[in-house]
Backbone as ProteinMPNN parsed JSONL, in Angstrom:
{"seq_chain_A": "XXXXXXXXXXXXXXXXXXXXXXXXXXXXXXXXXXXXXXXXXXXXXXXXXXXXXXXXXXXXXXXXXXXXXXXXXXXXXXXXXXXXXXXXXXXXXXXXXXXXXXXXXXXXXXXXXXXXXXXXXXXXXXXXXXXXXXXXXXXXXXXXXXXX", "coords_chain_A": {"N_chain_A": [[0.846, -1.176, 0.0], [0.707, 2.196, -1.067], [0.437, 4.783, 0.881], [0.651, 7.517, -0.051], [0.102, 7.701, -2.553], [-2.114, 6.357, -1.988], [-2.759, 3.759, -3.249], [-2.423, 0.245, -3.821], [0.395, -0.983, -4.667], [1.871, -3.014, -7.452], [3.875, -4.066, -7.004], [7.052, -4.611, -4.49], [9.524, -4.321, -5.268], [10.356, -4.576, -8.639], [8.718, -3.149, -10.735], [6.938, -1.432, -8.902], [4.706, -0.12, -9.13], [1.453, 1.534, -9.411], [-1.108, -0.755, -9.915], [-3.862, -0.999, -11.821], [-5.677, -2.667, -12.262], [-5.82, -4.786, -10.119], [-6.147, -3.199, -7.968], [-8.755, -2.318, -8.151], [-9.687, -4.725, -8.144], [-9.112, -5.845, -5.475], [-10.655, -3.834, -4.309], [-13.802, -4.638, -4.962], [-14.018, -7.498, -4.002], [-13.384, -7.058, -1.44], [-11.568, -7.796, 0.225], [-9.365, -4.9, 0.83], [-9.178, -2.297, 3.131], [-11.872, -0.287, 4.78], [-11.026, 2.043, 4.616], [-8.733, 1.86, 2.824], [-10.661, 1.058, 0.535], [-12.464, 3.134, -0.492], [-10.538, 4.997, -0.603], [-9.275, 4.174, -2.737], [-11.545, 3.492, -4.754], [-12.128, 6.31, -4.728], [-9.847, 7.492, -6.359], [-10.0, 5.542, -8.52], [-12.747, 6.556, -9.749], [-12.149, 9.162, -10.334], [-10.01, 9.327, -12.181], [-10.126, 8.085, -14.242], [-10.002, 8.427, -17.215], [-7.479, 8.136, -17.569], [-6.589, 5.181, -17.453], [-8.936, 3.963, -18.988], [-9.848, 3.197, -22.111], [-12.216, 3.029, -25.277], [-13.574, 1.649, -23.968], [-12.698, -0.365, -22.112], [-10.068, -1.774, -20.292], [-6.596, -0.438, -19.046], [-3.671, -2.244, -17.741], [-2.025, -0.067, -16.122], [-1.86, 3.115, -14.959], [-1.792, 5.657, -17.895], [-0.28, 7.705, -17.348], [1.495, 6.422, -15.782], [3.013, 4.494, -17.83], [4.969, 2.218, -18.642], [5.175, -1.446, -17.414], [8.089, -1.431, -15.559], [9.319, -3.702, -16.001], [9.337, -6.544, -17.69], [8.495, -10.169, -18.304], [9.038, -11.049, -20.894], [9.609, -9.137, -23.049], [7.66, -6.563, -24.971], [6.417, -5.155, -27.313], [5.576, -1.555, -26.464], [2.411, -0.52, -25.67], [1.02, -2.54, -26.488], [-0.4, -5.565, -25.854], [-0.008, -6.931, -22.458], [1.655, -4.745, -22.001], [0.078, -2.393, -22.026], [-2.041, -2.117, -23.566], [-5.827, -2.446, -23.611], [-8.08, -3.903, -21.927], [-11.061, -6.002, -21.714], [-11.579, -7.899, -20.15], [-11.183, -7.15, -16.794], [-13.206, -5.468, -16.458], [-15.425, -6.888, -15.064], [-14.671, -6.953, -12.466], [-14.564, -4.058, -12.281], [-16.283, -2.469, -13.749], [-18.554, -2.706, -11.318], [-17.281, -1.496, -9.005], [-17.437, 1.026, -9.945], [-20.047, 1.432, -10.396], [-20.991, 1.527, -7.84], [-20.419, 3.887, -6.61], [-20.32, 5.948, -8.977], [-22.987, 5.838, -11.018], [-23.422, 6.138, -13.53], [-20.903, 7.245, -14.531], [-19.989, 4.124, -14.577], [-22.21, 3.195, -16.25], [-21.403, 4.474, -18.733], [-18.651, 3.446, -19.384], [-19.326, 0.765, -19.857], [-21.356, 1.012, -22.257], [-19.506, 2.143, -23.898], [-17.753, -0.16, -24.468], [-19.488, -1.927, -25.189], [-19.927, -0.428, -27.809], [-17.629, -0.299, -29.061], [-16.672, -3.147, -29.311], [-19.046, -3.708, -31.153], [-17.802, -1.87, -33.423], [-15.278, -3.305, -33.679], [-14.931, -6.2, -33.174], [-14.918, -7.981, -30.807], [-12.198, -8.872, -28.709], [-8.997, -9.988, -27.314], [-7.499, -7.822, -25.924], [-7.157, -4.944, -27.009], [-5.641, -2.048, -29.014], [-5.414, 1.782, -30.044], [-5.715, 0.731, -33.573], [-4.864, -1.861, -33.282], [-5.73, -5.1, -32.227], [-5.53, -7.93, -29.972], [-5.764, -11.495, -30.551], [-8.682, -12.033, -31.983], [-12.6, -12.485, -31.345], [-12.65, -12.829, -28.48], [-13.845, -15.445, -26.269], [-13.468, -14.602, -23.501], [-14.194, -11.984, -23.115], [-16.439, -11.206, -24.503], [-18.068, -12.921, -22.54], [-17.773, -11.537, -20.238], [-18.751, -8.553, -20.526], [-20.964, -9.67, -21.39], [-22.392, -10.796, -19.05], [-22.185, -8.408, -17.065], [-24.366, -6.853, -18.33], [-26.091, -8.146, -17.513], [-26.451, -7.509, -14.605], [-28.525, -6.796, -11.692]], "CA_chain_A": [[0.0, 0.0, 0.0], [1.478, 3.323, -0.876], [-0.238, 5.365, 1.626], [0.494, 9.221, -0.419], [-0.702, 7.586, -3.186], [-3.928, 5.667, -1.585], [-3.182, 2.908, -3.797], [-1.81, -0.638, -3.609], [1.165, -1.083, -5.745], [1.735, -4.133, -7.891], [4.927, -4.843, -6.143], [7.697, -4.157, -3.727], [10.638, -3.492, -5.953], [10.43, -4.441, -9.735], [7.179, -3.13, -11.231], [6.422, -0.691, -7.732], [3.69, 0.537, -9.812], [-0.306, 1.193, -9.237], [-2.125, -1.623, -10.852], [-5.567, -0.827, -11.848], [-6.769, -4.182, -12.086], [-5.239, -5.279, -8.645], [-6.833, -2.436, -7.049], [-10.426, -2.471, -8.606], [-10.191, -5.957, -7.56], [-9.058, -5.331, -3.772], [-12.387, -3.818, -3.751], [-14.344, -5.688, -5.476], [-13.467, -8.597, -3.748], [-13.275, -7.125, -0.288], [-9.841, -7.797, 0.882], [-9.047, -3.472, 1.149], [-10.039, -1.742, 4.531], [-12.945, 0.664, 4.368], [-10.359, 3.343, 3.68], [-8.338, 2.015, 1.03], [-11.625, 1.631, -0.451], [-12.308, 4.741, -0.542], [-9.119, 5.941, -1.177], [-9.177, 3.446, -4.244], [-12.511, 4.201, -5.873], [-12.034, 7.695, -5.327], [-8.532, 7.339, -7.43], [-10.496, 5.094, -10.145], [-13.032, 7.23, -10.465], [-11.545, 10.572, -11.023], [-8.881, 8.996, -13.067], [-10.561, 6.852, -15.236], [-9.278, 8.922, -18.203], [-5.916, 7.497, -17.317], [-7.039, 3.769, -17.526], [-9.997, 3.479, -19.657], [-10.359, 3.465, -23.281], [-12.69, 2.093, -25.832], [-14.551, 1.053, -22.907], [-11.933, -1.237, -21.411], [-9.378, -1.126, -18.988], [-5.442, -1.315, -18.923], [-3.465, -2.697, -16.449], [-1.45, 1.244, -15.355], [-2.631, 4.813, -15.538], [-1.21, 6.235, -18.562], [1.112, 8.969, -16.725], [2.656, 5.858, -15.278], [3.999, 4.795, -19.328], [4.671, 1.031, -18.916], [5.935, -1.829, -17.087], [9.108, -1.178, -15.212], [10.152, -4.739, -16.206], [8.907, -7.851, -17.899], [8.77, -11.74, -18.519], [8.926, -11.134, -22.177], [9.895, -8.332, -24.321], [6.878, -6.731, -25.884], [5.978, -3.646, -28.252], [4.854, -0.741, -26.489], [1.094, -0.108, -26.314], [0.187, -3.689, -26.854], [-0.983, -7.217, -24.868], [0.281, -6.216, -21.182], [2.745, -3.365, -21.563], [-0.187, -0.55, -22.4], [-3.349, -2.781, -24.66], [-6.427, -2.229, -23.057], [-8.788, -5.257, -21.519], [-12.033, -6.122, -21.385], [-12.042, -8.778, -18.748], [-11.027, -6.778, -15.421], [-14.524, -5.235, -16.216], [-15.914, -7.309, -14.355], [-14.717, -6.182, -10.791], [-14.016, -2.25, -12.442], [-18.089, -1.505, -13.325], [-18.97, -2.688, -10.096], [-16.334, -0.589, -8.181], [-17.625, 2.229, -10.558], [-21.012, 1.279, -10.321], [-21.467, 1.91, -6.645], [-19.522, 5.716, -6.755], [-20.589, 7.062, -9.88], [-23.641, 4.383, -11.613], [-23.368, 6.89, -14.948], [-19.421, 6.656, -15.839], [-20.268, 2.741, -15.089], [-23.187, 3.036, -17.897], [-21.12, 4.898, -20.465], [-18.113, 2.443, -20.25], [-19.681, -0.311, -19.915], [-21.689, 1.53, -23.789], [-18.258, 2.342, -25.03], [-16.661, -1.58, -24.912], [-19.721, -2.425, -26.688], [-19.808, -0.273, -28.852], [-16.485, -1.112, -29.706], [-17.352, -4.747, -30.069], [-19.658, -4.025, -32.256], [-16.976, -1.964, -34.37], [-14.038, -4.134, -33.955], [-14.893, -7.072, -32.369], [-14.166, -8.716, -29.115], [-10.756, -8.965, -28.7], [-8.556, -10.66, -25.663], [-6.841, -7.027, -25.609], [-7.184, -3.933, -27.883], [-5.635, -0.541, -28.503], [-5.14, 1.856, -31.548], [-4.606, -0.08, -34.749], [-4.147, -2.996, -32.433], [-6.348, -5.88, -31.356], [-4.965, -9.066, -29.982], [-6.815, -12.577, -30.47], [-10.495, -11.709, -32.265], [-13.237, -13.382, -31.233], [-12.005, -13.708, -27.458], [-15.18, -15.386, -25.755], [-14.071, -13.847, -22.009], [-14.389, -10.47, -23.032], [-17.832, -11.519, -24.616], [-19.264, -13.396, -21.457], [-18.131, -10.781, -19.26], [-19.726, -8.002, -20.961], [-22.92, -9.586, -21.146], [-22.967, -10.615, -17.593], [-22.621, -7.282, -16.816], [-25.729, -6.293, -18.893], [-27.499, -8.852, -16.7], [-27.158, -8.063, -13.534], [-29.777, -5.909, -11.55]], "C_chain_A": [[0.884, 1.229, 0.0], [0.379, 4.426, -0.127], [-0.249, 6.882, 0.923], [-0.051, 8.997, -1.777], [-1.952, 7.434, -3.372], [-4.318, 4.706, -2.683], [-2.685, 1.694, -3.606], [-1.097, -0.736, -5.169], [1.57, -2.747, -6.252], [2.683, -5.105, -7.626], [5.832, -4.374, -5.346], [8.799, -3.413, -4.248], [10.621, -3.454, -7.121], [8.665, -4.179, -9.87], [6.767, -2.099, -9.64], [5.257, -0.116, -8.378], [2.242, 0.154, -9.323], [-0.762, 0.657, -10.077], [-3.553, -1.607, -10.483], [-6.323, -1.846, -11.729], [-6.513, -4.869, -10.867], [-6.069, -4.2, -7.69], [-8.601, -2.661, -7.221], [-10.966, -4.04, -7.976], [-10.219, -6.193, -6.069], [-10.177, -4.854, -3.202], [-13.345, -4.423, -3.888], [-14.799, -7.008, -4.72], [-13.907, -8.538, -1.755], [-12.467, -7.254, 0.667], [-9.352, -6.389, 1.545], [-9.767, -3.456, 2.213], [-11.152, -0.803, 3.753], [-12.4, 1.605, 3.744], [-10.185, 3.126, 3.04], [-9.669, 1.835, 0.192], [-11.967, 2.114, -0.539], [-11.607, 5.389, -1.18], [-9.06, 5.495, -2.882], [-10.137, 3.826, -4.974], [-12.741, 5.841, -6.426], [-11.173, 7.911, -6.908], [-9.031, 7.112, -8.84], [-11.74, 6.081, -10.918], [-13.065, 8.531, -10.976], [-10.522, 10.474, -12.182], [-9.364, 8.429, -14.071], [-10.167, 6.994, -16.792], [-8.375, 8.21, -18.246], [-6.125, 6.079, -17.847], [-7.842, 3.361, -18.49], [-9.975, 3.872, -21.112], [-11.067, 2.248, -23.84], [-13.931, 1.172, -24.699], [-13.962, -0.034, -22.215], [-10.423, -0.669, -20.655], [-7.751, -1.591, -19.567], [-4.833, -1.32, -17.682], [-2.465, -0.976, -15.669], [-1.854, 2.725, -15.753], [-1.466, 4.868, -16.72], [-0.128, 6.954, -18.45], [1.727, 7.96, -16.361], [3.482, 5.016, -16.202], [3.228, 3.065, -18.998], [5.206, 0.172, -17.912], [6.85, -1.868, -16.918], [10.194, -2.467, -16.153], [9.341, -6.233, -16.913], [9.175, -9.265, -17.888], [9.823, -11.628, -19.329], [8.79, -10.009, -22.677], [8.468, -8.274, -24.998], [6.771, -4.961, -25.968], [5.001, -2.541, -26.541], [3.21, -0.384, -26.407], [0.599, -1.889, -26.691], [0.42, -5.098, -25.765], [-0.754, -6.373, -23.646], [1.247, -5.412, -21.095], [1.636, -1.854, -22.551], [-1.502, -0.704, -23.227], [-4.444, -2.362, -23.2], [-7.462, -3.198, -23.052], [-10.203, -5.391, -21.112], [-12.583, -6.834, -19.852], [-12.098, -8.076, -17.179], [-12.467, -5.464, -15.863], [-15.356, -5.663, -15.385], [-16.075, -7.311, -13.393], [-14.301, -4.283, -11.189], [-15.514, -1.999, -12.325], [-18.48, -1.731, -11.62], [-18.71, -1.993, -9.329], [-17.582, 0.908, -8.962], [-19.57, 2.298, -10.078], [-22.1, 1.841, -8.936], [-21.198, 3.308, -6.119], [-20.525, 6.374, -7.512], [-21.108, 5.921, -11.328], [-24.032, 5.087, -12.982], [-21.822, 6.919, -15.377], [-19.565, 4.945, -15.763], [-20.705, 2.459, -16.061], [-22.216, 3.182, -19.041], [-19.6, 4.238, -20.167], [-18.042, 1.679, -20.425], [-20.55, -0.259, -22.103], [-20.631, 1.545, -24.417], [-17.569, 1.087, -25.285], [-18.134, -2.011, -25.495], [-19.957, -2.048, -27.637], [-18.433, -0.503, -29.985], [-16.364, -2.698, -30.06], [-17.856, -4.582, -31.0], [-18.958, -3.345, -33.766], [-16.147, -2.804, -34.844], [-13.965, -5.174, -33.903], [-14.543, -7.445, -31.359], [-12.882, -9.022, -29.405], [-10.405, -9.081, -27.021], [-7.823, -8.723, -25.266], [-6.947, -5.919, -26.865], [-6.525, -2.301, -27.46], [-5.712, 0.211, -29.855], [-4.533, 1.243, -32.699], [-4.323, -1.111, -33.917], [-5.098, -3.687, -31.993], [-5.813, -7.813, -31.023], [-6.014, -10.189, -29.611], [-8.733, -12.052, -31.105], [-11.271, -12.845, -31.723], [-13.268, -14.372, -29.451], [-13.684, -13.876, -26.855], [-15.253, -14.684, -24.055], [-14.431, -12.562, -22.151], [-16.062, -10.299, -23.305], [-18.279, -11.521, -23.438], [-18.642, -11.975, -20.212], [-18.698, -9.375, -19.294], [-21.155, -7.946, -21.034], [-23.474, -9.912, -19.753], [-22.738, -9.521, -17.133], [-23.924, -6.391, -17.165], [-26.646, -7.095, -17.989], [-27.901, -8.503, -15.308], [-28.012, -6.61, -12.952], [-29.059, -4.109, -11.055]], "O_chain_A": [[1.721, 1.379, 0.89], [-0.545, 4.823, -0.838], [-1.193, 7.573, 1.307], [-0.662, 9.937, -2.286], [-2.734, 7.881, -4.21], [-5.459, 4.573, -3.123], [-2.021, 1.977, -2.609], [-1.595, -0.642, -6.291], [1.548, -3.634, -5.399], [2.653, -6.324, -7.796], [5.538, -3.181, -5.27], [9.098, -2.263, -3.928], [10.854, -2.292, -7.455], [7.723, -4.763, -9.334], [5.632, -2.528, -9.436], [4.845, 0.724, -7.578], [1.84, -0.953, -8.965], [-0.97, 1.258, -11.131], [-4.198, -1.951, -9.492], [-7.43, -1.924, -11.196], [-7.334, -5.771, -10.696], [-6.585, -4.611, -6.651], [-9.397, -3.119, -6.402], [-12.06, -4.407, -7.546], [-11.2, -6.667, -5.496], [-10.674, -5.147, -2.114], [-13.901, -4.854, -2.877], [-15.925, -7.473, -4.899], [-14.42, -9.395, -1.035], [-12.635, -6.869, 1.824], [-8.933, -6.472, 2.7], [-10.718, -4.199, 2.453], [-11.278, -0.629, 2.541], [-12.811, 2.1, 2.694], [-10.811, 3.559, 2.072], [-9.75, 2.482, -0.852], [-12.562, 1.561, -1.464], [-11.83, 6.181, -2.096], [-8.877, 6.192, -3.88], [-9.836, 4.53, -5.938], [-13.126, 6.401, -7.452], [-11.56, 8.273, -8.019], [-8.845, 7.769, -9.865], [-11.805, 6.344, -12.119], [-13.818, 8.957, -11.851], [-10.268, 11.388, -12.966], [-8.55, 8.37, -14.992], [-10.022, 6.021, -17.533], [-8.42, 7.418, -19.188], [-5.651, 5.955, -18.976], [-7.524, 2.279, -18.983], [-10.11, 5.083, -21.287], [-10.949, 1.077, -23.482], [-14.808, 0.325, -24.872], [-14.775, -0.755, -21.637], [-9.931, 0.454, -20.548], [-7.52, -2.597, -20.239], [-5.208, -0.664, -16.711], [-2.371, -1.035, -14.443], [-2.091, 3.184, -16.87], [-0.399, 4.269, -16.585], [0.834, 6.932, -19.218], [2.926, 8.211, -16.48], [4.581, 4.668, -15.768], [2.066, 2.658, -19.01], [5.921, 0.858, -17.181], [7.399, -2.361, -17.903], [11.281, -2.31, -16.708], [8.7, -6.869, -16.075], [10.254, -9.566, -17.377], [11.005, -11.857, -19.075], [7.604, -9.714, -22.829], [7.947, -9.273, -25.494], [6.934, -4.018, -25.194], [4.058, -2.935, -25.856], [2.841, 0.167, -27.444], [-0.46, -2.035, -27.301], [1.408, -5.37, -25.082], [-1.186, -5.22, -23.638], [1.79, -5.327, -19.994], [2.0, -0.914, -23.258], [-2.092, 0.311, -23.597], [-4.029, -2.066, -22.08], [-7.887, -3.469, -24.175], [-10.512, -4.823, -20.065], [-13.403, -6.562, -18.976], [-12.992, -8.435, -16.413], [-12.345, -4.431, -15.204], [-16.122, -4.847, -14.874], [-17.183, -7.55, -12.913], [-13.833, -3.489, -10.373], [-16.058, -1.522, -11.329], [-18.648, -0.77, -10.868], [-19.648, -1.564, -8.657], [-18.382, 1.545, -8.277], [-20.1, 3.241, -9.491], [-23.247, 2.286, -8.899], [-21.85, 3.748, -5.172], [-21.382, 7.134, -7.063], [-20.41, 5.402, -12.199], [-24.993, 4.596, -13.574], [-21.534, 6.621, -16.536], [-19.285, 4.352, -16.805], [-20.157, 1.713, -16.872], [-22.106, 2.425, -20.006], [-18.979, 4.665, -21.14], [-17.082, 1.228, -21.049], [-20.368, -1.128, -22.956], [-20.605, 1.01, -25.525], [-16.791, 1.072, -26.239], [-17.949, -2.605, -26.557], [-20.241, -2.811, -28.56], [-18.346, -0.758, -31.187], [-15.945, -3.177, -31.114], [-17.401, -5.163, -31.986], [-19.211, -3.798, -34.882], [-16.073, -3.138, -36.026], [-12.992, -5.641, -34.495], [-13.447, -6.993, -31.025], [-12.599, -9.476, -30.514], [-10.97, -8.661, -26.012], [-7.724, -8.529, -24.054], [-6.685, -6.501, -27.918], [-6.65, -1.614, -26.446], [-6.024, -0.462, -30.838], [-3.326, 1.153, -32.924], [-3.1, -1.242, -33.86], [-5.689, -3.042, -31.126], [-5.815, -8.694, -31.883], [-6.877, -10.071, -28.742], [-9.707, -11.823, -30.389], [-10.797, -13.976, -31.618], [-13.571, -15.523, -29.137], [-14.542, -12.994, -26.877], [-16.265, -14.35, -23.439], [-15.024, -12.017, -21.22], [-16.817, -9.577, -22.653], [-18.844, -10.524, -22.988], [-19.444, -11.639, -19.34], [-19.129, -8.918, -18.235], [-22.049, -7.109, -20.909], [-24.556, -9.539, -19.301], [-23.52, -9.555, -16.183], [-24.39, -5.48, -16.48], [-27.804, -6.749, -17.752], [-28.957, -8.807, -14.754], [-28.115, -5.579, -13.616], [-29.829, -3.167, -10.868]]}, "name": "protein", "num_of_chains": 1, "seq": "XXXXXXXXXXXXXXXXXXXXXXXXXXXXXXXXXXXXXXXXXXXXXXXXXXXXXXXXXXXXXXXXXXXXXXXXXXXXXXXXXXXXXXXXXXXXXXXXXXXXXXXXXXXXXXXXXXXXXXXXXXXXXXXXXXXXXXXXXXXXXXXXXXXX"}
């Protein structure tokens, strides 16, 4: 937990970075104290610029570039160094949902309307979609349309 941030970082020394999908899920989930949740949804949803395009999520705010360090060597802007994901939707609307239940609506509208431009994809960014046709990004999209 970086306490001046008010976020949980994705690790201790390589990668020290705020992960959006680690946090959204901390709440989500229930694991965070009352504060950090708080502290966290505030973060996600004032920021959401930072994180969200297309109506999906990537794994670090924007201002924070890319992965300090990887497995595997990869481009810039695409899969996990900067692509943007449908799946960690699934604990992000909810987070969003309970804050502010109108930026939930419109980006939960903007990934499908992007589906319905581009298709489902395991990961998408400009000019960039990796795997078409991914079915988690599908089913967790539409269970989001389902629930009450």
């Amino acid at each position: 937990w970086d306490e001046d941030l008010g976020l949980f970082l994705a690790a201790d020394i390589d990668c020290r970075q705020p992960d959006i999908w680690g946090n959204a899920y901390a709440v989500a989930i229930g694991v965070a104290t009352e504060r950090q949740s708080a502290s966290i949804t505030d973060y996600l949803v004032n920021h959401s610029d930072e994180f969200e395009r297309y109506g999906q999520i990537r794994h670090l705010p924007v201002s924070e570039g890319y992965w300090d360090k990887l497995w595997k060597p990869m481009e810039e802007e695409t899969f996990q160094n900067g692509a943007y994901w449908a799946l960690p939707l699934a604990w992000v609307i909810p987070v969003f949902a309970d804050s502010d239940p109108e930026l939930a609506g419109n980006i939960l509208r903007r990934a499908i309307s992007d589906f319905k431009e581009r298709g489902m994809h395991e990961c998408v960014n400009t000019g960039y979609g990796k795997v078409p046709k991914f079915v988690v990004s599908a089913s967790v999209v539409y269970g989001l349309t389902r629930k009450p």
